[in-house]
C-alpha positions as CSV (number, residue, x, y, z in Angstrom):
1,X,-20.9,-41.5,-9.6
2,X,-18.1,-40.2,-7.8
3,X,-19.0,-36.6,-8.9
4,X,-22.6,-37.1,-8.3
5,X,-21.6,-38.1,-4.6
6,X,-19.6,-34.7,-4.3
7,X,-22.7,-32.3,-5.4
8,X,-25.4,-34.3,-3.1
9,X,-22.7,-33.6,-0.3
10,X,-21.9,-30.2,-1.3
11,X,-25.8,-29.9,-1.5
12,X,-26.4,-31.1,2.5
13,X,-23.5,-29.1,3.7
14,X,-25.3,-26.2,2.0
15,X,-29.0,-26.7,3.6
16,X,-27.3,-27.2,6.8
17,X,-25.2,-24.0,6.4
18,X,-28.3,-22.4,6.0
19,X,-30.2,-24.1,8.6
20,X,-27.5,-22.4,11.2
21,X,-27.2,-19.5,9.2
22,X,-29.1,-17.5,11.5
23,X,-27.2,-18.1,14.4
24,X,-23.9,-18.2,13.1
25,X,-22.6,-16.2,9.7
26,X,-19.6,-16.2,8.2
27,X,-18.1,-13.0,7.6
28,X,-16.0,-12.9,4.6
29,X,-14.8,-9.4,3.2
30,X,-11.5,-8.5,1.6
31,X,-9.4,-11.9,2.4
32,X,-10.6,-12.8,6.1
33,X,-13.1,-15.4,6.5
34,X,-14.3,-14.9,10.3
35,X,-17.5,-17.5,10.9
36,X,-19.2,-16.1,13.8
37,X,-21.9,-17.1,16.8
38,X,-24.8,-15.1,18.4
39,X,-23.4,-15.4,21.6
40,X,-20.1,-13.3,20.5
41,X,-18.0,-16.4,19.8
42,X,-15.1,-15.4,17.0
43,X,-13.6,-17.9,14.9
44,X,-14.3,-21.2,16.6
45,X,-17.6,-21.6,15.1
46,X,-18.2,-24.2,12.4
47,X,-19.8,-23.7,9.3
48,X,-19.9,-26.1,6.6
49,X,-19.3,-24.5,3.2
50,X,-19.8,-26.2,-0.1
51,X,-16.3,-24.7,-0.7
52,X,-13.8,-26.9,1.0
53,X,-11.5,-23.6,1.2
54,X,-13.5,-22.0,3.5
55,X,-15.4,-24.9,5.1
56,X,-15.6,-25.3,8.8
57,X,-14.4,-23.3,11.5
58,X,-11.4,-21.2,12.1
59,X,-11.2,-17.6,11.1
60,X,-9.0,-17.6,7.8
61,X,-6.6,-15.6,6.0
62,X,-5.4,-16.9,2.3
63,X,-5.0,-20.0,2.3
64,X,-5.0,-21.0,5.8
65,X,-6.1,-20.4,9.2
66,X,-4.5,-17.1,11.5
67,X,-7.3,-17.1,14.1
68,X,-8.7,-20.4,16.2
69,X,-11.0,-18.7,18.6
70,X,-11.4,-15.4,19.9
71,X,-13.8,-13.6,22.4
72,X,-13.6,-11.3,25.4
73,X,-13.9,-10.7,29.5
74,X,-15.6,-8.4,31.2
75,X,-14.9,-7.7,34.3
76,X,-15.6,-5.4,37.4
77,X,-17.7,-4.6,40.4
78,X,-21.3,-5.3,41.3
79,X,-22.7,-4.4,44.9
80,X,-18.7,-4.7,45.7
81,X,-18.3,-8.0,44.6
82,X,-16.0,-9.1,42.0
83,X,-17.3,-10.7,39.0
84,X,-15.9,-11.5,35.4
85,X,-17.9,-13.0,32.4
86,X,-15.8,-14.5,29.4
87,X,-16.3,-16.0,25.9
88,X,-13.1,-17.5,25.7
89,X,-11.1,-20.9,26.2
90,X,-13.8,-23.6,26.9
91,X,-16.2,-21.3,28.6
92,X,-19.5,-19.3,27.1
93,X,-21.2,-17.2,29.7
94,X,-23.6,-15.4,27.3
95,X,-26.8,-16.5,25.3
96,X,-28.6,-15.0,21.9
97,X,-30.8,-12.0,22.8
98,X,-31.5,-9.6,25.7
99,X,-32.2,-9.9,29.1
100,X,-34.9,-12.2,30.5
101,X,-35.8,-13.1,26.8
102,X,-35.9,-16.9,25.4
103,X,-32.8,-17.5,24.0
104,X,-34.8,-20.1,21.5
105,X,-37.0,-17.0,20.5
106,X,-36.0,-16.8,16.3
107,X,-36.4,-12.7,16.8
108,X,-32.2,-13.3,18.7
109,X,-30.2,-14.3,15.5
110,X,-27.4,-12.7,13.6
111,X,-29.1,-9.6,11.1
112,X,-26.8,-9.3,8.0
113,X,-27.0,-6.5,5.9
114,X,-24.8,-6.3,2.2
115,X,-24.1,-3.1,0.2
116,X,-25.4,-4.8,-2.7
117,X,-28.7,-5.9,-1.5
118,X,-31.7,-4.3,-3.1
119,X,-32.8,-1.4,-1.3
120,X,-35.9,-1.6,0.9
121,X,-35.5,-5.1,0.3
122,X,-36.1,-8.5,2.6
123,X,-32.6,-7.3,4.8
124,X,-33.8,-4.0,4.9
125,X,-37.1,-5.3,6.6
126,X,-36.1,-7.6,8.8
127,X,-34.1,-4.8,10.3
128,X,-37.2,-4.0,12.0
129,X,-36.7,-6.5,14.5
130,X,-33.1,-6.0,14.9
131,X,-34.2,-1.8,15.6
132,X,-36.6,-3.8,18.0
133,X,-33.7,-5.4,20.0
134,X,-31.9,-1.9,20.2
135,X,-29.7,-2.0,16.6
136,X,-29.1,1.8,15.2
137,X,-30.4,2.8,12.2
138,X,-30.7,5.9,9.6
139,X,-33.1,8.0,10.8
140,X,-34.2,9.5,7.3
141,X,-37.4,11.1,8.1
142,X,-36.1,11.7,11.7
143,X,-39.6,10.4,12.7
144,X,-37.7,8.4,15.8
145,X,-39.0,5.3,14.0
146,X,-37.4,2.8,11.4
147,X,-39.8,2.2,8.4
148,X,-37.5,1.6,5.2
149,X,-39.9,2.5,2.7
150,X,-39.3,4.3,-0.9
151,X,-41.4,7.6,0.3
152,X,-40.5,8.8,-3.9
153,X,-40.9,5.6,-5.3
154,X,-37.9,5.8,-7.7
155,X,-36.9,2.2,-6.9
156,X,-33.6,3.3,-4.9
157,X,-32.9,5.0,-1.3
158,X,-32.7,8.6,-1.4
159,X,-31.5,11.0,2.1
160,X,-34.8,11.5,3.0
161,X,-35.4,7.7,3.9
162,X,-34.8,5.1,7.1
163,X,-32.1,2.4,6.5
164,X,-30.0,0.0,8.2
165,X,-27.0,1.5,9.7
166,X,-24.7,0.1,7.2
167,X,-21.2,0.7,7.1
168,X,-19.1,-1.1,4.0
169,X,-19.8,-3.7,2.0
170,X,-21.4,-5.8,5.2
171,X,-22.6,-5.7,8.7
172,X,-23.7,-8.1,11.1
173,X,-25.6,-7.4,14.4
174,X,-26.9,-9.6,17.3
175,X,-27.4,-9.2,20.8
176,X,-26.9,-11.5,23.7
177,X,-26.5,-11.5,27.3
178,X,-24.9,-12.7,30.4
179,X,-27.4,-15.5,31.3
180,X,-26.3,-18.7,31.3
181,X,-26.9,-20.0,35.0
182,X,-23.7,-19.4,37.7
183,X,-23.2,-23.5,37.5
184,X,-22.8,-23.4,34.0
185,X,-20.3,-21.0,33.9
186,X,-16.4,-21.6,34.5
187,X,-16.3,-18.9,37.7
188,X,-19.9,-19.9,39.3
189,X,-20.9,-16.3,39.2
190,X,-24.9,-15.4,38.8
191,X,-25.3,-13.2,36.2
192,X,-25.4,-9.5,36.6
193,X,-27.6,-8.4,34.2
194,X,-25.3,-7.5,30.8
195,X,-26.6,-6.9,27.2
196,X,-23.9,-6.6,24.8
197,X,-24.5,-5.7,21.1
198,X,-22.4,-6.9,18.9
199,X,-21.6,-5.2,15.4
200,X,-19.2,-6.6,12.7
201,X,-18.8,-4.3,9.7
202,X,-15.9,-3.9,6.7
203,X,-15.1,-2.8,3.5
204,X,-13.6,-4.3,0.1
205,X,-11.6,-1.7,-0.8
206,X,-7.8,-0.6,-0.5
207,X,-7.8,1.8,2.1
208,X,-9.3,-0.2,4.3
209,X,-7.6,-3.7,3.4
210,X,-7.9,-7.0,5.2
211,X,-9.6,-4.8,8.6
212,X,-12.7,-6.1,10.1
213,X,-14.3,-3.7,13.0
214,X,-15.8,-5.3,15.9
215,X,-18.3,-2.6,18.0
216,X,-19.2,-3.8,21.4
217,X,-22.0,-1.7,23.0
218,X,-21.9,-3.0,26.6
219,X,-25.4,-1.9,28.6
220,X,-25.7,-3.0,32.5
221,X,-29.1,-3.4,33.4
222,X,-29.2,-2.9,36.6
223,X,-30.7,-6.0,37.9
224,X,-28.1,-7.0,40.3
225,X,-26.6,-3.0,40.9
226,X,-27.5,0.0,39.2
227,X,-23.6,1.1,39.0
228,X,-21.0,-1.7,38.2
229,X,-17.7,-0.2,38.6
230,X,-13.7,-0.6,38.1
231,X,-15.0,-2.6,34.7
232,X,-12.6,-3.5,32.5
233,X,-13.3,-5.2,29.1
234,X,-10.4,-7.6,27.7
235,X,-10.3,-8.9,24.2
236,X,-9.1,-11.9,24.0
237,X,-8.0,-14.4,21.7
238,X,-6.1,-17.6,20.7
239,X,-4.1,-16.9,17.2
240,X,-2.7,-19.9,15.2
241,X,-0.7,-17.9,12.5
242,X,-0.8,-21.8,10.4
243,X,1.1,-23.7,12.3
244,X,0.0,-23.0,16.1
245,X,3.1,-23.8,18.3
246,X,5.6,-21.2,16.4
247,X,4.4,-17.9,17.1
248,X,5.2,-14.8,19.3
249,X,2.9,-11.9,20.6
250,X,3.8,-8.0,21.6
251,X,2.3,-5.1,22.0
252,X,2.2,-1.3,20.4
253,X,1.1,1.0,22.9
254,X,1.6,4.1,20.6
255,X,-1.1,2.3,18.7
256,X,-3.1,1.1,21.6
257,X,-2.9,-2.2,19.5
258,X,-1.6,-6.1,20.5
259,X,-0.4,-8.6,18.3
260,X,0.6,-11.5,16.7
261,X,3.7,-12.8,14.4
262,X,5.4,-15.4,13.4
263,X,9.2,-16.8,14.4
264,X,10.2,-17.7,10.9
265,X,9.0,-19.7,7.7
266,X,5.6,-21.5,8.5
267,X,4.7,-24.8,7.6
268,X,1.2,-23.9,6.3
269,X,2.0,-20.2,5.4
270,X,5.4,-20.5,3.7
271,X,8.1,-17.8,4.0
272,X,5.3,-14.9,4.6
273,X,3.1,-15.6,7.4
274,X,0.6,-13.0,8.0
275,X,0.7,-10.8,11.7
276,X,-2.4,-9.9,13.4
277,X,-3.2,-7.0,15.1
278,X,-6.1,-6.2,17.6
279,X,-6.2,-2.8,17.9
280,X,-8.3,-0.2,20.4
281,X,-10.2,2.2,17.8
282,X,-12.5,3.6,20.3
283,X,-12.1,2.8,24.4
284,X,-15.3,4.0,26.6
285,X,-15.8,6.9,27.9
286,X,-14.7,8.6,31.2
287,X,-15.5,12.2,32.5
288,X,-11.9,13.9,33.3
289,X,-13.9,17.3,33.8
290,X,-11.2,18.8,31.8
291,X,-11.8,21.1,28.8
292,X,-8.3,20.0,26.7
293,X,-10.5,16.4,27.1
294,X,-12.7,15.1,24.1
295,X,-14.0,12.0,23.8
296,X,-16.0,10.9,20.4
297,X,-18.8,7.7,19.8
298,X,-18.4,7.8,15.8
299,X,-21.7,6.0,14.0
300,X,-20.4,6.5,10.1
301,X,-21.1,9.8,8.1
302,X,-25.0,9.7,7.8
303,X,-25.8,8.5,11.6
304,X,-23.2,10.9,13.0
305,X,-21.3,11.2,16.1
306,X,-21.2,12.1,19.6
307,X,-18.8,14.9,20.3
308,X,-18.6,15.0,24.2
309,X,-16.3,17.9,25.9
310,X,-14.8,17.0,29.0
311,X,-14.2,12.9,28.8
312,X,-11.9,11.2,26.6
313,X,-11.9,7.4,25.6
314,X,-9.8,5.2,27.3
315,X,-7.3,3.1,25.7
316,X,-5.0,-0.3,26.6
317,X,-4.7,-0.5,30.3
318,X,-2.5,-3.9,30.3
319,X,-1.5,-6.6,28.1
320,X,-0.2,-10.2,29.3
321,X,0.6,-12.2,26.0
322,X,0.4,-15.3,28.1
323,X,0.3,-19.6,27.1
324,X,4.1,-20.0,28.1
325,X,3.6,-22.9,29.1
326,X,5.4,-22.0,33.0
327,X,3.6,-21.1,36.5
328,X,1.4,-18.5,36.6
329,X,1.4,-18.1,32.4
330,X,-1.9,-20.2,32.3
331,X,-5.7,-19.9,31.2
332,X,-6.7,-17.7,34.0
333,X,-9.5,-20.7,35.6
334,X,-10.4,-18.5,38.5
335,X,-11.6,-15.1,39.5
336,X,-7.9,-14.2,41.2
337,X,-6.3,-14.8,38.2
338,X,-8.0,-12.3,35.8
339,X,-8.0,-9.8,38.4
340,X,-3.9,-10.4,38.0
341,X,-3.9,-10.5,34.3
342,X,-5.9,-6.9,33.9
343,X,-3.5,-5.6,36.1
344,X,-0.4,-7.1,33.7
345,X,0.7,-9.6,36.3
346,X,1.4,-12.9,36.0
347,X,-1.6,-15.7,37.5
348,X,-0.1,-14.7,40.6
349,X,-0.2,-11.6,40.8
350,X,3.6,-11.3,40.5
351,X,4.7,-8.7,37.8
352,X,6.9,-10.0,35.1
353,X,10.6,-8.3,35.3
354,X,11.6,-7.2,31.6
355,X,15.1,-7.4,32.8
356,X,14.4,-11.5,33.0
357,X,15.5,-13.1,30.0
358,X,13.5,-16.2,30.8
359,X,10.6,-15.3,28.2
360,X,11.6,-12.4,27.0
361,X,14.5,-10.1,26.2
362,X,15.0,-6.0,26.4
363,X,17.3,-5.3,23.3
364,X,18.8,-2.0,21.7
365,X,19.1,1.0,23.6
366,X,16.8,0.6,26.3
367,X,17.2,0.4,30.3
368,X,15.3,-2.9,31.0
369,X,14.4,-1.3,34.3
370,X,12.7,1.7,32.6
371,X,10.4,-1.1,30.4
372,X,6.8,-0.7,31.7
373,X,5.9,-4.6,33.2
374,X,2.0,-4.2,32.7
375,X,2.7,-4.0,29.0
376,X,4.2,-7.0,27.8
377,X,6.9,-7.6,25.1
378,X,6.0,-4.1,24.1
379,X,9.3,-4.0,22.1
380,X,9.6,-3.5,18.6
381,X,10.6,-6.7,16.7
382,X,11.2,-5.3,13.1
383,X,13.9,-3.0,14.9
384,X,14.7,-5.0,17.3
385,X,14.1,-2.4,19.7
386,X,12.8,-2.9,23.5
387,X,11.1,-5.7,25.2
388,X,10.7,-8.5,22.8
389,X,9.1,-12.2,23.0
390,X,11.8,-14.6,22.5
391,X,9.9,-18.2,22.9
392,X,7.8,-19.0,20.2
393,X,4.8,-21.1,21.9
394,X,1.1,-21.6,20.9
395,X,0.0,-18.3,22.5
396,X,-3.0,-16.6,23.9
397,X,-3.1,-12.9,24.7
398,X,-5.4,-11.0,27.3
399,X,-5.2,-7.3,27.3
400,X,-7.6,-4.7,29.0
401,X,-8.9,-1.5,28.6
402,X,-10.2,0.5,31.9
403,X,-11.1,1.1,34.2
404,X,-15.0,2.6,33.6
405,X,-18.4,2.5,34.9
406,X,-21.4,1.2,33.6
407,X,-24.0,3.2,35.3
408,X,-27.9,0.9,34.4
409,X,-29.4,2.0,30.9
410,X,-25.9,4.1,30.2
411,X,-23.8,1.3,27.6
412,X,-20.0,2.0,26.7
413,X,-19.1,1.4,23.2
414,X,-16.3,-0.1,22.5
415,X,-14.7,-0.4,18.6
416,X,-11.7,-3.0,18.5
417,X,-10.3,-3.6,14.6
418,X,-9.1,-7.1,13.7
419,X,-5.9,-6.3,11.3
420,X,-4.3,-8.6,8.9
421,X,-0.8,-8.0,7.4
422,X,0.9,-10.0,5.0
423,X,4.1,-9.0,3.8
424,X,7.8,-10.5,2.0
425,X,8.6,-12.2,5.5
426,X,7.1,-12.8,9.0
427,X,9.1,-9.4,10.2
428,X,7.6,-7.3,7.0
429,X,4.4,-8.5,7.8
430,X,4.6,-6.6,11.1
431,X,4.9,-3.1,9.1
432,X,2.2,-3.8,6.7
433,X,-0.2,-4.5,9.5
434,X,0.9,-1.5,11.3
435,X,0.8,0.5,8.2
436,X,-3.2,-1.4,7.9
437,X,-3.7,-0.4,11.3
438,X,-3.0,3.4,10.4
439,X,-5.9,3.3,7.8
440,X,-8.1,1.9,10.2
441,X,-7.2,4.6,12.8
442,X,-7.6,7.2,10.2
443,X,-11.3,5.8,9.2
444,X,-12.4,6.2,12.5
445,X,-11.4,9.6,12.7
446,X,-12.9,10.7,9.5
447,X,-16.5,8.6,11.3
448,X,-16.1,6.3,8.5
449,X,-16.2,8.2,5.7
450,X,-15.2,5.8,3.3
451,X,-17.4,3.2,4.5
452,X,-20.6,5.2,3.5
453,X,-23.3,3.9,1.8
454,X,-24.2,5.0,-1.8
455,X,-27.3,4.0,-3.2
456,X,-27.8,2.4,-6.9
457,X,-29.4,4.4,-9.8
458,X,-32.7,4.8,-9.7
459,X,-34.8,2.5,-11.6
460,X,-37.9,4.8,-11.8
461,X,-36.4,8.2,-12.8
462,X,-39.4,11.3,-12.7
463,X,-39.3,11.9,-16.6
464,X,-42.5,14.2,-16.7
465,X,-44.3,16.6,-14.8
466,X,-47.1,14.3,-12.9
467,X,-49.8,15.1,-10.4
468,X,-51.8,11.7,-9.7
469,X,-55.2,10.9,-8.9
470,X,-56.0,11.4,-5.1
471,X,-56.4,8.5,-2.7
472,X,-58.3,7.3,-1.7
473,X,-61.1,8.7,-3.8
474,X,-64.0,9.0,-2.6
475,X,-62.5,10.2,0.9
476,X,-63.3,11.1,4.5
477,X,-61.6,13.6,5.7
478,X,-58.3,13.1,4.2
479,X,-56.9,12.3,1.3
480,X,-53.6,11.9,-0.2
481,X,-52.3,13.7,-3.5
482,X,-48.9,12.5,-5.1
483,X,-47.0,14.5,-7.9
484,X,-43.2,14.9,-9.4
485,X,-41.5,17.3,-10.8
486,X,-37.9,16.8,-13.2
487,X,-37.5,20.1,-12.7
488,X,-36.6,22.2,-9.5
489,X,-39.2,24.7,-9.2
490,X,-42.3,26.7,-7.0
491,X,-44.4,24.3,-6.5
492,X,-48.2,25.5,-5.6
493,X,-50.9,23.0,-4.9
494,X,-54.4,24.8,-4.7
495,X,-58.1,23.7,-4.0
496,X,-61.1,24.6,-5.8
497,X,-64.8,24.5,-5.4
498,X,-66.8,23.1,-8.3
499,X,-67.5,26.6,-9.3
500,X,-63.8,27.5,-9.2
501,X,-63.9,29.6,-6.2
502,X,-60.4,28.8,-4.1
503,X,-60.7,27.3,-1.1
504,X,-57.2,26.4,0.6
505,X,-53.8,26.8,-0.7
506,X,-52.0,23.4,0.7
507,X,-48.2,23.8,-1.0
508,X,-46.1,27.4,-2.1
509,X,-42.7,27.0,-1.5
510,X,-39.2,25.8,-3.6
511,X,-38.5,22.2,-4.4
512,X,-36.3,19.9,-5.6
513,X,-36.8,17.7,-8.8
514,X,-38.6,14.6,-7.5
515,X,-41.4,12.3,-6.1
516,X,-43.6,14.0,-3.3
517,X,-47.0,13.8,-1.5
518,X,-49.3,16.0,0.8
519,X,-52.2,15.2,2.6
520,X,-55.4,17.4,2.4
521,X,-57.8,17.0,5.2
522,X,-60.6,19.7,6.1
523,X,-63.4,18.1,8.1
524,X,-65.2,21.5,7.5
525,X,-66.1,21.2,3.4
526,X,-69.4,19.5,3.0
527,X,-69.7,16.4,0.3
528,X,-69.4,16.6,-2.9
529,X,-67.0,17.4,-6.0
530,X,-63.7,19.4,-5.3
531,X,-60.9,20.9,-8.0
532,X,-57.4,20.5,-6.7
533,X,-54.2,21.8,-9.2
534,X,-50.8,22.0,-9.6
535,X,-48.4,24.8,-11.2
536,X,-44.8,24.6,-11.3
537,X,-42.4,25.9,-13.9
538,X,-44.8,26.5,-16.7
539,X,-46.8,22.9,-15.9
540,X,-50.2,23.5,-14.8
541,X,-52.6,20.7,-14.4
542,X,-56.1,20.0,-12.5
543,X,-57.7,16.8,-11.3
544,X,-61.3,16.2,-9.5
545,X,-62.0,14.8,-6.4
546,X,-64.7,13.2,-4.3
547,X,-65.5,14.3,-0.4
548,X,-67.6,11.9,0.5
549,X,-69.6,11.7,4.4
């Protein structure tokens, strides 16, 4: 009975998880279990499982939970005001979809793509409406529009065809925006008009372990001003490494990358708790006007990249680790405050003095006066080198990278990596993530290489030499004529009167073993009964067809 009991409850939990499922997904590749919103909510979204190990909310790493919420700021300028929207601590400024749609309409969900799903199939179609709310996708035919169809009909995707743009083993896409009303919002600021997509993608493989990649693409449009300037966007987060009230935070500015660790042994985690690393894998764009300056927007191998002379992509501005616990190291609860924080002050606007021990303490060879206050506890605790955290509290950490503009219909796109390192002890665990951060640096810079999709075997191989029956047939004026080769070869495709007399020469030129069509159309031939073959290699065949007006 007892067991019985355990399955109907494992049952409900699993209609309801996929009840939700389109609005919320749980993103589980390599070891991190992330659950996710449509209204760019990390971690703090729950999702009941059948599986009581990964049930509910919390991102999750092993055995237990690293990450309790996570989310962002943006911040900056409209018509010389300032304004900041958040998903963060107790406040959600942003709904599912894009601008001045419903945000009950079932086209704003989360669109989830696998490696393993069939190509062409259901996730492959519903693309459509995720390339109709402004997601990327493979431009096979570079026709400009997305229509996944198997052109060969060989039962897999070949070059020549549209796709999702997947990257790894998964992706996830939604879109939302900064509309929920000013009195619904923690600041009581109207909204200025911000679509963000929102792009989670990763790979089950070793060199790029325990790394999930988060792409923001950021679009003002311009309801409130056409040019929103001195914007800065802030990752933020709330990390529970297990137990919440024993960790420290730092920064690596050589790897434009904060982070997380433990003090010691954890009560949930054991000897090895994990450390977690947000790291800046592409910052927007600026225009230096200088010619040693490159800036890159990488899509993964088959969409390409953007190669743009002149600009360069911006990294960390500032980082202030705070949730100390002491004045002015608070949930910033007003507008002051995060214009403080992005500038690495304190909630006050005071900057933090390395050379006070209160928090944190400069060790090793290093002038505490030299130590850069905007970048907090930027030290290196495995050597204990530089500006370290000493108090181990229930952190949060706000860092930003700016400033930039978001001139209407121009987005910035932004790629943060979410890193996990486990090693022997909380201090090793710092090196492995760095070391995990290194592979995901160097995937970016090879666009992804890795993360490439490869298509199954086909499951309708060209065997024969084949030139089909036309369709349709009867026809006016067009027709279609299909045929495959196994062979590479000169292919010609001729037409013939009934008396054999040649009338139009439609294909000479070199092709590839595989599926193909052509289209015939001549408006000009009168009704009746047509000749039309094929010769390639030392295949010749001929078929009839009907013109019909």
């Amino acid at each position: 009975m007892k067991n019985l009991i355990m399955l109907i409850l494992f049952f409900l939990l699993f209609l309801y998880s996929q009840i939700i499922g389109q609005t919320a997904h749980r993103f589980f590749v390599n070891k991190i279990n992330l659950p996710i919103d449509n209204k760019g909510l990390l971690a703090s979204v729950n999702i009941p499982d059948p599986n009581p190990f990964i049930n509910g909310a919390g991102g999750k790493f092993d055995e237990s939970v690293f990450l309790f919420r996570s989310g962002f700021f943006l911040s900056g300028y409209a018509n010389g005001e300032f304004f900041s929207t958040t998903v963060s601590e107790g406040s959600e400024d942003y709904q599912p979809g894009k601008v001045g749609s419903n945000p009950e309409d079932t086209l704003n969900i989360i669109y989830v793509v696998r490696k393993d799903d069939t190509p062409f199939s259901s996730s492959w179609q519903k693309w459509k409406d995720a390339v109709l709310l402004g997601a990327d996708f493979y431009d096979g035919n570079d026709d400009g529009i997305y229509d996944p169809t198997d052109r060969n009909y060989n039962g897999t995707w070949d070059l020549n065809e549209d796709m999702p743009a997947l990257l790894g083993d998964e992706i996830a896409w939604c879109v939302y925006n900064d509309g929920v009303p000013a009195n619904q919002r923690l600041y009581d600021v109207s909204p200025i008009g911000i679509n963000i997509q929102q792009t989670l993608f990763a790979k089950n493989n070793p060199d790029l372990e325990n790394i999930i990649f988060i792409k923001y693409k950021i679009e003002n449009t311009g309801i409130v001003d056409d040019v929103l300037d001195s914007v800065f966007f802030s990752p933020w987060d709330d990390t529970d490494l297990g137990w919440a009230s024993d960790d420290l935070s730092g920064c690596d500015t050589a790897l434009n990358s904060i982070f997380t660790y433990n003090f010691n042994d954890d009560s949930q985690y054991g000897i090895n708790p994990p450390a977690i690393f947000t790291t800046v894998i592409q910052g927007p764009i600026i225009n230096t006007h200088e010619a040693t300056d490159t800036a890159f927007i990488k899509y993964g191998t088959l969409v390409g990249e953007r190669i743009l002379p002149g600009y360069k992509n911006l990294g960390l501005f500032s980082f202030t680790g705070y949730g100390k616990n002491s004045p002015g190291q608070s949930f910033p609860d007003n507008l002051q405050y995060v214009k403080n924080y992005i500038m690495g002050n304190d909630g006050y606007g005071n900057a933090l003095n390395p050379c006070d021990t209160l928090w944190g303490m400069v060790y090793g060879n290093v002038n505490c006066t030299s130590v850069n206050p905007i970048y907090w506890f930027s030290g290196d605790p495995v050597e204990i080198n530089g500006w370290i955290d000493r108090i181990a509290l229930d952190d949060r950490k706000f860092a930003s990278i700016g400033p930039f503009t978001l001139e209407k219909s121009k987005p910035a796109e932004i790629i943060l990596a979410l890193v996990v390192g486990r090693g022997s002890d909380e201090l090793n665990s710092i090196t492995v993530a760095r070391d995990n951060v290194q592979k995901a640096i160097s995937g970016y810079q090879n666009n992804f290489n890795s993360m490439t999709y490869t298509s199954p075997s086909a499951t309708n191989p060209v065997k024969d030499y084949t030139i089909y029956q036309n369709y349709p047939n009867p026809f006016n004026p067009s027709t279609t004529i299909r045929y495959e080769i196994p062979q590479d070869g000169i292919v010609t495709i001729e037409v013939f009167d009934i008396l054999g007399q040649k009338i139009r020469t439609l294909l000479k030129e070199f092709k590839k073993a595989d599926r193909y069509e052509i289209e015939f159309n001549d408006g000009n031939l009168s009704s009746g009964v047509y000749l039309y073959s094929i010769r390639v290699n030392d295949f010749i065949q001929t078929k009839k067809m009907i013109l019909l007006k």
